[in-house]
C-alpha positions in Angstrom: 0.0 0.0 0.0 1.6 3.2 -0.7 1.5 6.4 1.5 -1.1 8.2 -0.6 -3.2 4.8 0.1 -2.7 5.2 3.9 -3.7 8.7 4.1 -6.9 7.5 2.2 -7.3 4.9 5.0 -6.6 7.4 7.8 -8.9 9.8 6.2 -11.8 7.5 6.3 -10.8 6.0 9.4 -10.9 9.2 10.7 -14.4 9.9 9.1 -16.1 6.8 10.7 -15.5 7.8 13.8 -16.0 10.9 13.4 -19.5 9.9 12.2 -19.8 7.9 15.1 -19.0 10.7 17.7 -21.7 12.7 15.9 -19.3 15.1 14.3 -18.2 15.9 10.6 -18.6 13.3 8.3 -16.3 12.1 4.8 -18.4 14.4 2.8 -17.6 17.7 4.9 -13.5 17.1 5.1 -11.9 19.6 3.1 -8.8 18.2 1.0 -5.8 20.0 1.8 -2.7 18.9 0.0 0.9 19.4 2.3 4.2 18.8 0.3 7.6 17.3 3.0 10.4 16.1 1.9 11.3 12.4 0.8 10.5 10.0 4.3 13.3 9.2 6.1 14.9 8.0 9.5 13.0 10.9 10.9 9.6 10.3 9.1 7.4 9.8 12.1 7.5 12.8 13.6 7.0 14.8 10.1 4.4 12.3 8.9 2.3 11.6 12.0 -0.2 14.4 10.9 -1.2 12.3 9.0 -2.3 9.9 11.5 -5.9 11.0 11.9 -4.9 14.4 13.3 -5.9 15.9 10.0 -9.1 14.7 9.9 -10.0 15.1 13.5 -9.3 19.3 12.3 -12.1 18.4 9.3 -9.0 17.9 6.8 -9.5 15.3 4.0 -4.9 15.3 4.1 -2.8 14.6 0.9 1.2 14.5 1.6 3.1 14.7 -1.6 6.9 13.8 -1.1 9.6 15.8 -3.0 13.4 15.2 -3.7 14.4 19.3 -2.5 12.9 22.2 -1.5 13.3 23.8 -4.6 10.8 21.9 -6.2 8.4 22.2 -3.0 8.5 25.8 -3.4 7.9 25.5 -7.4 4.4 23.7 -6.7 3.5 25.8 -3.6 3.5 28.9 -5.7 2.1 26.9 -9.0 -0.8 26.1 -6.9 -0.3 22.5 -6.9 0.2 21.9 -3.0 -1.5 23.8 -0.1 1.2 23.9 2.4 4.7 22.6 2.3 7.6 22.0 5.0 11.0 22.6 4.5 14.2 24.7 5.0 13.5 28.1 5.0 16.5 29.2 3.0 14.4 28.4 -0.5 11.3 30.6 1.2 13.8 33.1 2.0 15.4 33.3 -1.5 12.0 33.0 -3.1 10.5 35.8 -1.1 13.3 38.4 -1.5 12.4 38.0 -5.6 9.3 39.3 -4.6 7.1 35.8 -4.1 4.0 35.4 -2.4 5.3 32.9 0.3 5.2 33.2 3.9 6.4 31.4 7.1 3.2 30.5 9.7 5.7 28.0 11.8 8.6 26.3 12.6 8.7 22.6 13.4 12.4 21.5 13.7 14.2 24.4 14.6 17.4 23.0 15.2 19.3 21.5 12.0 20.4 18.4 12.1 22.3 18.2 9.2 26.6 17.3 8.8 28.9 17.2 6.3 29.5 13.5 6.0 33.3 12.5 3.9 34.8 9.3 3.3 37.7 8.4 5.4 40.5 9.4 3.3 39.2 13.2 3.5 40.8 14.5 6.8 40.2 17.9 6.7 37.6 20.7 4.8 40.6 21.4 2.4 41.1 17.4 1.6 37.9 18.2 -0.9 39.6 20.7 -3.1 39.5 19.1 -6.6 36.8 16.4 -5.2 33.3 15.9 -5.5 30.2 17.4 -3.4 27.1 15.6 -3.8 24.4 17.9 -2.9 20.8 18.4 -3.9 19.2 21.8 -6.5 21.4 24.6 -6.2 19.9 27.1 -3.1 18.7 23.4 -1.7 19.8 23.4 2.1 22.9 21.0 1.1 23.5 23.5 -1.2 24.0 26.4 0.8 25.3 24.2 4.0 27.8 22.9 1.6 29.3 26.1 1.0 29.0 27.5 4.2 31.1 24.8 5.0 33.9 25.7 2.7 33.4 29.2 3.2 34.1 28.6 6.7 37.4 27.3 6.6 38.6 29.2 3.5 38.1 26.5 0.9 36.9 28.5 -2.4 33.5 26.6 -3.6 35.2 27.0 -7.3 38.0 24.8 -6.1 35.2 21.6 -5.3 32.7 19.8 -7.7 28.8 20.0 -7.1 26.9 17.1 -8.0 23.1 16.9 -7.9 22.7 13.9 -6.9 19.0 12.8 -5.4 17.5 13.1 -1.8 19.6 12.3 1.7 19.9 8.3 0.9 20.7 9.0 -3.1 23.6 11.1 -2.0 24.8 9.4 1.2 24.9 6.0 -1.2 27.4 8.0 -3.9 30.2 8.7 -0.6 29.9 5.2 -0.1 30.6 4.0 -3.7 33.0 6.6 -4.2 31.2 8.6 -6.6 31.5 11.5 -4.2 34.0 12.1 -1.6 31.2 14.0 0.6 28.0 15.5 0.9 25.4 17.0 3.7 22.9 14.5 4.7 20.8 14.5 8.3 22.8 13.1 11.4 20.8 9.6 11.1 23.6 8.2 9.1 25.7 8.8 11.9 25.5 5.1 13.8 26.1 3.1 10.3 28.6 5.9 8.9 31.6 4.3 10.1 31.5 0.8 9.1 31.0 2.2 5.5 33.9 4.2 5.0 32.4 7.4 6.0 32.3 10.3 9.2 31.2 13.3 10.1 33.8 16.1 9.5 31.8 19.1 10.1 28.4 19.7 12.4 25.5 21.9 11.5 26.9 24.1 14.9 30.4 24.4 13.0 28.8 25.3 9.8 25.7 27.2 10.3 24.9 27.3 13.7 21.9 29.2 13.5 20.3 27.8 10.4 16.7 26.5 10.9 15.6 22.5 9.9 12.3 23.1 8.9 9.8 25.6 9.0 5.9 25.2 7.0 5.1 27.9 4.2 2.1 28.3 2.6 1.1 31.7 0.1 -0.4 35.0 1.5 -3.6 34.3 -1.4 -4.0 31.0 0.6 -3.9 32.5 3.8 -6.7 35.1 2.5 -9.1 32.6 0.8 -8.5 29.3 2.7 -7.4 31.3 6.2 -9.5 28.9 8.6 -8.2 25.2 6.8 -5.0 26.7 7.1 -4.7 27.6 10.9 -6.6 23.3 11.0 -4.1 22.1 9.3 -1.5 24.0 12.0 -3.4 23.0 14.7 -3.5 19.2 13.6 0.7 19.4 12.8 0.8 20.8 16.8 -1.1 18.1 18.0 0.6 15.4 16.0 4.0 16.5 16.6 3.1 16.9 20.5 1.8 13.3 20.2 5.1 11.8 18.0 7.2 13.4 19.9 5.9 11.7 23.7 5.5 8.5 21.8 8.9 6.8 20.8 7.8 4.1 19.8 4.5 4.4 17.6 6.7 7.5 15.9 9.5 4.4 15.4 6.5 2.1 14.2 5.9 4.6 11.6 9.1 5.6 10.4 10.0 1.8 9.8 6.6 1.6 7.7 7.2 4.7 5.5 11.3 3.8 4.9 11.2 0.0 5.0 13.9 0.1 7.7 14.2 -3.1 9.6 13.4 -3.7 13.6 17.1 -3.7 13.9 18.5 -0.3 12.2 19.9 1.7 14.4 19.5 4.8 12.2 15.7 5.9 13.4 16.0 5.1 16.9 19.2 7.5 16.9 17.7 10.8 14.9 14.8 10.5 17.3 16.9 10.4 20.3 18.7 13.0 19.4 16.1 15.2 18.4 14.4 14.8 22.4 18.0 15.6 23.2 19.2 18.4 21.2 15.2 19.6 21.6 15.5 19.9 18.1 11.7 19.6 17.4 9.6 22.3 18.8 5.8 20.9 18.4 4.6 24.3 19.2 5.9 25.3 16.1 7.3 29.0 17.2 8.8 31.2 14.6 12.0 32.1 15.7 12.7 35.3 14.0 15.9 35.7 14.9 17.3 32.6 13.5 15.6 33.2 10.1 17.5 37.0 9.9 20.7 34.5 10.7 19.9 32.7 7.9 19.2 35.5 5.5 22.5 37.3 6.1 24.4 33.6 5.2 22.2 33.8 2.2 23.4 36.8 1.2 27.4 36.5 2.0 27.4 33.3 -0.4 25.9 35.4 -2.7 22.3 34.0 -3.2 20.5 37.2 -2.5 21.4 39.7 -4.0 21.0 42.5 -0.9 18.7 42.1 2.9 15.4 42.5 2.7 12.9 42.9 5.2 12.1 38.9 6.0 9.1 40.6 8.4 7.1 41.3 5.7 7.0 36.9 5.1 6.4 35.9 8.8 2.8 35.4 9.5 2.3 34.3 13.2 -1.1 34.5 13.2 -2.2 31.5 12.0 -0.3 29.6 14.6 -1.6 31.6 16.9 -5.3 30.8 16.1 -4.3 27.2 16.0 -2.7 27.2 19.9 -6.0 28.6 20.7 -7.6 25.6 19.1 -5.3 22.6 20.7 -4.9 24.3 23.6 -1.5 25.1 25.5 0.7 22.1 26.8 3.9 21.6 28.2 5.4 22.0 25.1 4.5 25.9 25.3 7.1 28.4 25.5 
């Protein structure tokens, strides 16, 4: 059964009891379509709105997967998706062309991203003259990629960039030796080392105050489609709460989403180190300050041209409506 089929079954599972409870039925869910990048070791905690949560907010919920954030953006503002989660860097690059896109919350504020090389690479300069595999260009491996060189003085003209695929795509070419490194998420960490591969450089070292993941949608959707979208917020808040005080149905579901067997270290450890690092806030704050970080990065590699006022893209309000729907817990700040 593929994903698409499960959120079909969750949707109607979700509709039969609704029905039951004496509350909105199938017909009155409203589809909204939320684009999230390919599943991984980490998939649920991202994927557990889909769990019923959706529906229980009167959401008929479509997640469409996507190899980068490029593309996300792309069918946000074509229209195609409703919502989408990932870095804020391509938001951030969009908006300062003048796009409609706007920030209503972060989810994973802390980035758990490396530079992972094979073991012959001892040091940042080792990859002069070697290949990068990253994802689009302005993709977060992208622009973490060189930051990463920029930070220890390693021109990005003197190093190859491959496009090469999602986190597993380009994590598979260090270990064949197509590429001598790329930036993949920290869940690679446990199994890196009996490949070939380690960690040479942390997102702390590189870009310290870069944010994971934050959800954009467009300022026309927040005008026309302003109560769905503070639902679909609240039902993300209450499904990250739940994923994220539930080890082991969030484990459950990553394995069924990735195929990763009972014994693969590499889901157990991203989510253990997400409760540790707190780097999932299910509150979904927007942390301003971090995103002005992350703009100024942007534009000392060169991928905007001059600052603009990242303000005018924040839109707290949503989130705010959708607290007042789920109610404050522990979580709150």
């Amino acid at each position: 059964m593929t994903w698409h089929a499960k959120i079909g079954s969750a949707a109607w599972l979700g509709a039969a009891l609704a029905i039951a409870a004496g509350t909105a039925g199938a017909a009155e869910l409203k589809p909204w379509r939320h684009g999230t990048l390919d599943a991984k070791s980490d998939a649920g905690i991202l994927f557990m709105v889909g769990q019923g949560f959706a529906e229980k907010q009167g959401l008929k919920l479509e997640i469409v997967q996507f190899h980068n954030d490029i593309v996300e953006i792309q069918a946000l503002l074509a229209g195609e998706i409703d919502s989408y989660e990932s870095s804020p860097g391509s938001a951030l690059l969009a908006a300062s062309r003048g796009a409609d896109v706007k920030i209503v919350g972060c989810n994973w504020p802390v980035l758990p991203h490396a530079l992972f090389v094979r073991d012959e690479i001892k040091s940042v300069a080792d990859l002069k003259g070697k290949t990068i595999a990253v994802s689009a260009p302005g993709s977060l491996p992208d622009i973490f990629a060189r930051a990463a060189l920029a930070k220890f003085h390693v021109p990005a003209d003197e190093v190859r960039f491959a496009a090469l695929g999602n986190d597993p795509d380009r994590y598979k070419a260090v270990v064949a030796g197509v590429a001598q490194a790329t930036v993949v998420s920290r869940q690679f960490e446990p199994v890196a080392e009996k490949q070939g591969v380690k960690l040479l450089v942390s997102a702390q070292e590189a870009l310290p105050d870069d944010v994971r993941l934050c959800t954009q949608m467009t300022g026309k959707t927040l005008a026309t489609r302003g109560d769905d979208a503070v639902r679909f917020l609240a039902a993300d808040i209450a499904a990250l709460r739940y994923a994220m005080t539930h080890r082991d149905e969030a484990l459950k579901l990553t394995r069924e989403l990735t195929n990763e067997k009972p014994d693969d270290p590499r889901a157990p450890y991203i989510y253990d180190w997400a409760v540790k690092s707190h780097a999932v806030d299910p509150e979904m704050s927007i942390p301003a300050e971090k995103l002005a970080a992350m703009e100024k990065v942007l534009v000392d590699l060169g991928k905007i041209a001059k600052p603009f006022d990242i303000k005018m893209m924040i839109d707290a309000s949503p989130r705010e409506k959708a607290l007042g729907v789920v109610g404050k817990s522990a979580w709150a700040k």
